[in-house]
C-alpha positions in Angstrom: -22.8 -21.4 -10.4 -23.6 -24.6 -11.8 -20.4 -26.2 -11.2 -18.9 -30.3 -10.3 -18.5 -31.0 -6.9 -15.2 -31.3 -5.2 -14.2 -34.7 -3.7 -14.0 -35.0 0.1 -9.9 -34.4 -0.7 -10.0 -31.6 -2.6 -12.5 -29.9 -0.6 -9.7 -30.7 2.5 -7.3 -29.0 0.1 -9.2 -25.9 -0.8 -9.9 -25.2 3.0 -6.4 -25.8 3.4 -5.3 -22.9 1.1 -8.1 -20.8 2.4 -7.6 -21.4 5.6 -3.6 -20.4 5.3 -4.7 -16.9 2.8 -7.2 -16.3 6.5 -4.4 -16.6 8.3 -2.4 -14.4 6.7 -5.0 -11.3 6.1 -5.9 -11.7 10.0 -2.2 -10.6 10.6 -1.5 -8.5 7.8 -5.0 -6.8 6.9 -6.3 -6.7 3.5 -4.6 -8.8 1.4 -3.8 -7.2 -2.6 -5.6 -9.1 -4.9 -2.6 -10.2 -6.6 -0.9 -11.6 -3.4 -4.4 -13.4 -3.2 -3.8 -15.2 -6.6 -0.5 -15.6 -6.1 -1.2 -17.7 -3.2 -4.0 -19.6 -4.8 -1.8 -20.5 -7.9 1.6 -21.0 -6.5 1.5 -21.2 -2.6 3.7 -24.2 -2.0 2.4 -27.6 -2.0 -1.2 -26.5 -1.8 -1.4 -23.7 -4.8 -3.0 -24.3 -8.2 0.1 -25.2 -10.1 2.2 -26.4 -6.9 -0.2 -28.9 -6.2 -1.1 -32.5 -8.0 -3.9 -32.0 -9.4 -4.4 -32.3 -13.1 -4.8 -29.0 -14.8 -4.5 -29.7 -18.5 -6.8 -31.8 -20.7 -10.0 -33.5 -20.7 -9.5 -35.0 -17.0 -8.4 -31.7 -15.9 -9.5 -27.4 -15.8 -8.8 -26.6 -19.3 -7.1 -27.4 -22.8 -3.9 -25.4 -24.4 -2.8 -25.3 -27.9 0.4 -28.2 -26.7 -2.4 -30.6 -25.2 -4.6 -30.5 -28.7 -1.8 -32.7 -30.6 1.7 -31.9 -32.2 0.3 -29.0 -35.1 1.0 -26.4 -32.8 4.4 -27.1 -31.5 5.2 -28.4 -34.8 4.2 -24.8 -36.8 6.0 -22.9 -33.5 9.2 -25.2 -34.2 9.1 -24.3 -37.8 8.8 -20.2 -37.4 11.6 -20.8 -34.7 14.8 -23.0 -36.8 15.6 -20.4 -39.1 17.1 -18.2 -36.1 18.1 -21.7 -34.4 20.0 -22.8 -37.4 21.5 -18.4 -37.6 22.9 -18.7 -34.2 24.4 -21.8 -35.1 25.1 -25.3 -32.9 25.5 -24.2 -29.0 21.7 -22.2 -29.2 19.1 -22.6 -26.1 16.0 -23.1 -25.9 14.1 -22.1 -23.1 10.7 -22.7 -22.2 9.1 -20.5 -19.6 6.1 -23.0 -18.1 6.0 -26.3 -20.0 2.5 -27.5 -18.9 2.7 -31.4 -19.6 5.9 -31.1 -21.3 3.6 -32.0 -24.9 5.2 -28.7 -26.5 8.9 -29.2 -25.8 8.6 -32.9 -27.3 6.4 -32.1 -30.1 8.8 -29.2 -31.1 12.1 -31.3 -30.4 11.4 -33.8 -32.4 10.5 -31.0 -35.5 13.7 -29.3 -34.6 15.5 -32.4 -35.2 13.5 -33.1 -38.7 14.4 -29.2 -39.6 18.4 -29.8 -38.7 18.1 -26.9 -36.4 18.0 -28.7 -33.0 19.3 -26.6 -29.7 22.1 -27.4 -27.4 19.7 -27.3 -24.1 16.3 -27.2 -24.1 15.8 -25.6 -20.7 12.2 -25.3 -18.7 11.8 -23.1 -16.4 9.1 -24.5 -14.6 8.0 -23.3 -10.6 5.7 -26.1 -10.4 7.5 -29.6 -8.8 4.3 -31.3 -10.0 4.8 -30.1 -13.2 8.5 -30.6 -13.5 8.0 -34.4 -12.5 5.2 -34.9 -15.2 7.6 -33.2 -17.9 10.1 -35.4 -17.1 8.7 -38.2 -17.0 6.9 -37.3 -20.4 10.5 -36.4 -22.2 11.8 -40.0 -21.0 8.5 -41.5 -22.4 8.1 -39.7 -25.9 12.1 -38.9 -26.6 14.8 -41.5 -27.1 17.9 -40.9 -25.4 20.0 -38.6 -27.7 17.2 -36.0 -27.6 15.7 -36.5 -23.7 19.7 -36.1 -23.0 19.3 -31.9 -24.3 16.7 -31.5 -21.6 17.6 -29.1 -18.1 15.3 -27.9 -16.1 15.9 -24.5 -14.0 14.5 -22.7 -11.7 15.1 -19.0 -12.9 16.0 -17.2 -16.2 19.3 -17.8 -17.3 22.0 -14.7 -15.6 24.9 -15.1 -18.2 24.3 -13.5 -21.8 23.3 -16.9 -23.9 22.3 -17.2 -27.9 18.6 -19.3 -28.7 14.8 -18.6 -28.5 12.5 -18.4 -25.4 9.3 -19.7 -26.0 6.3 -19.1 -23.0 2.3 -20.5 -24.2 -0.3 -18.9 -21.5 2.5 -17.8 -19.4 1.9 -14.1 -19.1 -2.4 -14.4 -18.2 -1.1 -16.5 -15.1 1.0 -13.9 -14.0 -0.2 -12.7 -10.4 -2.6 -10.1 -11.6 -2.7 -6.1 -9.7 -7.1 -5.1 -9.9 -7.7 -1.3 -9.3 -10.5 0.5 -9.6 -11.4 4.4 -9.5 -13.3 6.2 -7.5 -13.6 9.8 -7.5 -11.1 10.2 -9.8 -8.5 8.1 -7.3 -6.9 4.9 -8.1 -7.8 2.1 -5.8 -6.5 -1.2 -5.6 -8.7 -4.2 -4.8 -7.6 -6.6 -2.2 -9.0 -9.4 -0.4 -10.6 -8.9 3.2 -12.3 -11.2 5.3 -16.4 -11.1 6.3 -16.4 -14.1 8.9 -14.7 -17.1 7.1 -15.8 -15.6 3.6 -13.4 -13.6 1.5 -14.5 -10.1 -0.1 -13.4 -7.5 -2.0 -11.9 -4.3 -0.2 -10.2 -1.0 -1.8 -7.6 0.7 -0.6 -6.0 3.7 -1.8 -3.1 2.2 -4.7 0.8 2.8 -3.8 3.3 4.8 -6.2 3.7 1.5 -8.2 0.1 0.6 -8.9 -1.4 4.5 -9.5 1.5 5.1 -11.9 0.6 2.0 -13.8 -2.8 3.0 -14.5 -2.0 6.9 -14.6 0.1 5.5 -17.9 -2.2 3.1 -19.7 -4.4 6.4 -19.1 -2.3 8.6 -20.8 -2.1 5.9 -23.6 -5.5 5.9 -24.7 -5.7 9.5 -24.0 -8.9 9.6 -21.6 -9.2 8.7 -18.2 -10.9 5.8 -16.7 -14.8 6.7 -15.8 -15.9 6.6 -11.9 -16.2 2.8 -11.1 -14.2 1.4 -13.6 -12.6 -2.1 -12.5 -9.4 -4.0 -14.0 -6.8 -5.7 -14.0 -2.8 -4.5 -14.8 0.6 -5.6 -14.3 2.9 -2.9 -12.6 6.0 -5.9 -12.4 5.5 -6.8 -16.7 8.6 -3.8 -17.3 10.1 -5.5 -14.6 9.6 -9.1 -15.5 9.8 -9.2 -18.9 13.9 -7.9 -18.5 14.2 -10.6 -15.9 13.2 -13.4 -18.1 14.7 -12.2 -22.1 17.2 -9.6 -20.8 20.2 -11.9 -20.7 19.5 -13.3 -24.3 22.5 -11.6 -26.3 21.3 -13.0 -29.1 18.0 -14.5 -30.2 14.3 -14.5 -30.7 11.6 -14.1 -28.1 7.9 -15.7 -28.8 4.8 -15.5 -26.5 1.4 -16.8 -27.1 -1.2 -16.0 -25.1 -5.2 -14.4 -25.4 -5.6 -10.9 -24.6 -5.9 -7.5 -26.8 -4.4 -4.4 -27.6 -4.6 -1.7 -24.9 -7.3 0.0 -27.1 -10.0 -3.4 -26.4 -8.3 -4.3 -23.2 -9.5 -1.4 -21.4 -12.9 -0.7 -23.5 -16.0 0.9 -21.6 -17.7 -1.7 -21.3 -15.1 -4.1 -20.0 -15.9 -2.5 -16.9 -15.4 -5.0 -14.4 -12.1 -6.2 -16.0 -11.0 -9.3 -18.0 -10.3 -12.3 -15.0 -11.8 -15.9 -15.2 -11.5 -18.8 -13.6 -11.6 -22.4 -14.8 -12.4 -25.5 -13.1 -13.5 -28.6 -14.4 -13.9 -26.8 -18.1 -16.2 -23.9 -17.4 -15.1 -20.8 -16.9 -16.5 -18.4 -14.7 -15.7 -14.9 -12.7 -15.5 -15.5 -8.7 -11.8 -16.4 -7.8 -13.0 -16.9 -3.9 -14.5 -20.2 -5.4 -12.4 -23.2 -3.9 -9.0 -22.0 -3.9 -6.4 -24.1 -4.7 -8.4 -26.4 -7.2 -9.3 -23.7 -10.1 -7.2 -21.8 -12.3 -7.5 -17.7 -11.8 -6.3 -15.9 -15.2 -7.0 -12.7 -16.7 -6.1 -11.6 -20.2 -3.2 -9.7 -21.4 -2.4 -6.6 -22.7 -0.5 -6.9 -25.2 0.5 -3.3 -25.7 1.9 -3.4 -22.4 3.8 -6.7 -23.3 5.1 -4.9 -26.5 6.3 -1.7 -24.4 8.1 -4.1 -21.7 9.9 -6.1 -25.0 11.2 -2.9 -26.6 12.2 -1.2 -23.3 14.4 -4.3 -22.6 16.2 -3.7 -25.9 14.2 -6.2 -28.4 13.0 -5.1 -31.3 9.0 -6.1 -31.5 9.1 -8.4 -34.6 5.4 -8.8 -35.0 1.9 -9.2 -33.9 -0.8 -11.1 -35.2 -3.3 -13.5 -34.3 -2.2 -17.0 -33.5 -4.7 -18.6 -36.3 -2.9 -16.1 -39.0 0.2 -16.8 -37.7 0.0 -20.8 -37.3 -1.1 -20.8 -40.8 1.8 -18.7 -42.1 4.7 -21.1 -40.4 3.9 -23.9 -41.8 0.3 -25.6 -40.7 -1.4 -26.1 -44.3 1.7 -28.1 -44.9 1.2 -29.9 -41.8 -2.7 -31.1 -42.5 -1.1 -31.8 -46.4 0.9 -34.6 -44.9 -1.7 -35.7 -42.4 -3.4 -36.7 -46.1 -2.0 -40.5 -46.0 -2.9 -41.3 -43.1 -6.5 -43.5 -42.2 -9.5 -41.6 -42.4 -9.6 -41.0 -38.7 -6.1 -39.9 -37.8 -6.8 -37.4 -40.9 -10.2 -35.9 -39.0 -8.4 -35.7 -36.0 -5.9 -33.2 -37.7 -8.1 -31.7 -38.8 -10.3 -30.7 -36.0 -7.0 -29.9 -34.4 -6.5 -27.9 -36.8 -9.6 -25.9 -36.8 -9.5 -25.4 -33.2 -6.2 -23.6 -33.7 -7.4 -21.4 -36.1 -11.0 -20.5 -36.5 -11.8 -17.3 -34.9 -14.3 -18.8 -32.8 -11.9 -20.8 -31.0 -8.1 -20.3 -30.8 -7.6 -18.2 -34.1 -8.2 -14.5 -33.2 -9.0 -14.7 -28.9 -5.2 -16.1 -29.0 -2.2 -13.3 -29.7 1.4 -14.0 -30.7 3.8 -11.8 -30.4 7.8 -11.6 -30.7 11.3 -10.0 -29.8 14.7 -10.3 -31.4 18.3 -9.5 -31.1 21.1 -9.7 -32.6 19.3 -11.8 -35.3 17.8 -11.4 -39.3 16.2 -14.4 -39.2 13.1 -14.0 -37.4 9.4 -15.5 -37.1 8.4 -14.7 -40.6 4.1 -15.5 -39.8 4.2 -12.6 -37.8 6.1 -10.1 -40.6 3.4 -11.5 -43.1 0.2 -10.6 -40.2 1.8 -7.9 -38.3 -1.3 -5.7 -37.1 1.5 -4.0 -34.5 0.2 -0.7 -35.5 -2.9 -1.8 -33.4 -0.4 -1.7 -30.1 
């Protein structure tokens, strides 16, 4: 792989992760693949997103939607007031992630314009990094009287509250179960150790695991072929209750890329979906320098849509996020981008593209939503649902 060179620090860092992960698969044995990116991503002080490292923009791994300029939020604010302004003044938002803390501002300060501002705007954010640099961008962007409706928390709310969650590439960072079947027998991949370097090992998968696959199985009604390698998420039924359960009331959005069950788990995806991302390119070896790359793998959204409706939502929609930026409000958007100088109204536009066309965010990014208790829901995804794809 042709990629940058760590600096001396970050190469300290890295074989200070690695070093700790060695550690613990000499006294445990093989380690599951998704303990293995759970530690790369979130062991404390040294993981991915623990660390202090910059992960978002052109100085950092990779770029979200938030970090291209406000269109996004602005367009997710807009599908969002109409249940805001239902559930009337004492609504939450909560935002599961954060990143830089661009989206929450961005779609604050077009809450306020819509009169449909929420009580709390609550992140739920794991990171301490990350919490710091959202903080420190609400005090910058936000005057008072809006910076004063942010919290930050460390778990999903436990008492029944009214408002809209919001999570932007939350679910592909999710620590990630890889099987793979042999003989007709679910594996699952984990992480052993050849001298100092890490490689892959099966062992036979647990109740959880084979019962995962044995369902997505039974969903597309033929069984995996010999040697077939992926990814799935046995904790997303349990998660996704965690996270939305206590919302009595409201709407529940998530953005992220991935496909139906269908193309998830097509023949020739046959070594799986995960990439990693350092320094902008992506590639497919998460033993490279752990700690200083990002380890992702796309989502199923069928299985997201099953985990929604099992916690008691109704599934609103599903559509592509260009389809569905474009329906909440974004031609407006570039319309009033028309007065300003030449080169404010290019970079809107480029933004815009970026978000949209299928070769870039528009159709490899999903969005998909829940509600309760509600009639006002994201109407983008009504006009684009292609749920009967799920």
């Amino acid at each position: 792989m042709n990629l940058p060179e760590p600096s001396a620090a970050e190469h300290a860092h890295s074989g200070e992760l690695a070093a700790l992960i060695r550690n613990e698969i000499r006294a445990n044995g093989a380690m599951p693949f998704a303990r293995y990116m759970e530690r790369c991503l979130y062991a404390p002080a040294l993981g991915y997103y623990s660390a202090g490292r910059t992960k978002f923009g052109a100085a950092g791994d990779f770029v979200t939607a938030p970090e291209l300029g406000s269109l996004f939020a602005r367009c997710i604010a807009r599908a969002l007031a109409p249940a805001l302004r239902e559930l009337g003044a004492d609504a939450d938002l909560v935002e599961l992630g954060g990143g830089s803390g661009a989206f929450a501002v961005a779609a604050v300060r077009e809450f306020a314009a819509l009169d449909a501002l929420p009580a709390r705007v609550r992140l739920l954010e794991p990171s301490a990094d990350l919490r710091q640099r959202q903080r420190e961008c609400v005090r910058r962007e936000l005057p008072p009287g809006l910076a004063s409706r942010f919290e930050w928390i460390a778990r999903p709310p436990e008492e029944p509250w009214r408002g809209v969650v919001f999570a932007n590439e939350v679910v592909d960072a999710l620590p990630t179960t890889r099987f793979h079947i042999d003989a007709g027998e679910v594996l699952e991949e984990c992480v052993a150790l050849d001298g100092e370097r890490f490689v892959r090992a099966d062992r036979p998968a647990d109740t959880l695991v084979a019962g995962a696959v044995r369902h997505a199985e039974r969903a597309l009604d033929a069984p995996f072929a010999d040697g077939y390698r992926s990814e799935i998420l046995p904790q997303l039924p349990y998660w996704m209750p965690a996270v939305i359960g206590s919302l009595e009331r409201g709407v529940a959005l998530f953005v992220d890329y991935g496909y139906p069950r269908s193309e998830f788990y097509l023949p020739e995806r046959s070594d799986g979906t995960l990439v990693c991302h350092y320094r902008h390119r992506g590639h497919g070896d998460p033993f490279h320098r752990p700690g200083l790359q990002d380890i992702t793998a796309f989502v199923d959204f069928t299985a997201v849509a099953e985990a929604g409706t099992n916690a008691g939502f109704e599934l609103v929609g599903y559509a592509p996020q260009g389809q569905f930026l474009l329906s909440s409000g974004l031609p407006a958007l570039i319309e009033e981008g028309a007065v300003l100088g030449e080169a404010e109204r290019m970079r809107i536009v480029n933004e815009a593209k970026r978000l949209t066309l299928p070769g870039e965010m528009g159709e490899r990014f999903q969005a998909i939503a829940f509600a309760r208790g509600v009639s006002e829901v994201p109407a983008g995804l009504r006009a684009f649902d292609l749920s009967r794809r799920l």
